[in-house]
N, C-alpha and C positions, 0 to 999 in steps of 0.2 A: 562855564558860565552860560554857553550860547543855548547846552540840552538842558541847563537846569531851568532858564527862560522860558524853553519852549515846553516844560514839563508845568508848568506855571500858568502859561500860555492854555494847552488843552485841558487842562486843572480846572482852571477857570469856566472855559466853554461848556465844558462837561455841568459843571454846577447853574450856569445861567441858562442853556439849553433845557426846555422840558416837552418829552415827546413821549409820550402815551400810548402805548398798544401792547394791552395788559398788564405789563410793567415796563417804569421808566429807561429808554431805552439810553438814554443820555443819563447813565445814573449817578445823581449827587455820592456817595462812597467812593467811586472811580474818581470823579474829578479833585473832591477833599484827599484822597490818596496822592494823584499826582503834584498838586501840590505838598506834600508833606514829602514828597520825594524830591521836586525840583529845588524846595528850600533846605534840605538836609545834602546835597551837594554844595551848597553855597553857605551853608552855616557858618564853616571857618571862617573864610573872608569876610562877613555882614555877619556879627550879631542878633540884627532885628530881624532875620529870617528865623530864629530860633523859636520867636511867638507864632508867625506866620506858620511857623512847623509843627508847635502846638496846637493852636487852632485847629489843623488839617486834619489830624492826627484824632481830634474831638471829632471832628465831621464826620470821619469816616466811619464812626461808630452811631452816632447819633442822628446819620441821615438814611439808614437802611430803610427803615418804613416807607419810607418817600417813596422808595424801588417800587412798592407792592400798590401804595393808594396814590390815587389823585389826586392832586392838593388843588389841582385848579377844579375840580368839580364840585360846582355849585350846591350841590346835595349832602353834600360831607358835614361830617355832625360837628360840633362846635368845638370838641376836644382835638379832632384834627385842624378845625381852621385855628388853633389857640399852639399845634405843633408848627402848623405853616407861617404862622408871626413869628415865632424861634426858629424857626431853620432860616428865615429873612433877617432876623438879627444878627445869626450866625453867620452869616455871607456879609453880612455889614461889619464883622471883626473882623474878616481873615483878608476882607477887601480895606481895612486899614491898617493892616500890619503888611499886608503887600503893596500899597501907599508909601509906607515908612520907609519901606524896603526899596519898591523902587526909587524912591528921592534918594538915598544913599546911594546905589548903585550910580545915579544922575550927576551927584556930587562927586565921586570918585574918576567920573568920566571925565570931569572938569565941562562941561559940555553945558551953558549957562541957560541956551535956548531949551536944548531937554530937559532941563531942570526947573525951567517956569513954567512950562507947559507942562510939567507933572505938578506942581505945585496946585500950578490952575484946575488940573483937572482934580486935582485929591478937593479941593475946595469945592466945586459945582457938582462933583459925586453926589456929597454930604449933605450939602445945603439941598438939594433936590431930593436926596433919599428921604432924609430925615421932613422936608414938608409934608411927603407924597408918606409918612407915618401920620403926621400929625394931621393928615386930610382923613388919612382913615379910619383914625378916634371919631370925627367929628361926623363924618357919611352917612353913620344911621340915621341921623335928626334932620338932618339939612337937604332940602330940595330946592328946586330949582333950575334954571338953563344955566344961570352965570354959575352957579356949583357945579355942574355936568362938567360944564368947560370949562372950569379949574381942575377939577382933577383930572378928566381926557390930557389936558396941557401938561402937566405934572406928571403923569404915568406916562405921557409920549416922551417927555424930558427924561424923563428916568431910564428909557430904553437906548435913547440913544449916549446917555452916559455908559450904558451896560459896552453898547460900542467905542465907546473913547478909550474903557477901561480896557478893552482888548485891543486896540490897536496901539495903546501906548504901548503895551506889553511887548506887542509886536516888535515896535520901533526900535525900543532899548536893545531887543535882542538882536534888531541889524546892527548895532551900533558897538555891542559888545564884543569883546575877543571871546574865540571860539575856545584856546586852550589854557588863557587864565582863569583864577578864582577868582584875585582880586588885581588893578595897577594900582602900581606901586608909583604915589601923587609926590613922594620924598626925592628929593633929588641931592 
């Protein structure tokens, strides 16, 4: 449980990290891979890792271009900023199916406290991700300070969920047995 965590864990990092020096040196495939490996150890025990495995599994095919161009550069034609909306969507599936995933692992702990705080965070993920979408429908039309500093506010909130979402990761995996799949809550 504890490598398949932490395969989930740099999974993750690998796909939220973007560092540029002629290709992505943090690259989306690698990270969509080790997740698809850290959830295929743990499929037995958790079911809902099996989507989480799917997903991965999509990514690692579907996110090779990303290696070669720059999604964050301003200059890129519309058909890549229109792949970089989809590989964001795509990170917003595999980020709720490893949600789903961690709350069952949560519940299996019996562990009530980890389990509200994953709860909490699977909810202020969402609701921030998804505003910080719906700001960016609307961005081209709208100007303004008080729009500036809605979505500055919005995209800072979003960054630092990027951080909740890995330290929860973290947490779970101190918290988990290093050589079970699953505990056994039946007595």
């Amino acid at each position: 449980m504890n490598k398949a965590l932490r395969q989930i864990f740099w999974g993750y990092l690998f796909i939220f990290f973007q560092l540029h020096v002629f290709i992505d040196l943090f690259m989306d495939p690698i990270g969509y891979y080790l997740i698809f490996a850290g959830c295929s150890k743990i499929v037995d025990g958790y079911p809902m890792a099996k989507k989480a495995n799917t997903v991965g599994l999509i990514g690692m095919f579907v996110t090779v271009p990303s290696v070669f161009v720059n999604l964050m550069d301003p200059a890129i034609s519309d058909g890549w900023n229109v792949y970089a909306i989809l590989l964001s969507i795509l990170k917003l599936i595999v980020v709720f199916y490893l949600f789903i995933l961690l709350t069952d692992i949560a519940k299996v702990f019996g562990d009530q406290a980890l389990q509200k705080r994953t709860d909490r965070a699977f909810k202020f993920y969402f609701a921030i991700h998804l505003m910080g979408f719906a700001l960016q429908s609307f961005s081209a039309n709208m100007f303004g300070d008080g729009w500036t500093l809605l979505i500055i506010v919005v995209n800072s909130s979003a960054l630092i969920m990027e951080f909740v979402f890995l330290f929860l990761i973290g947490n779970i995996r101190k918290v988990s047995p290093s050589n079970q799949l699953r505990i056994n809550t039946f007595v």
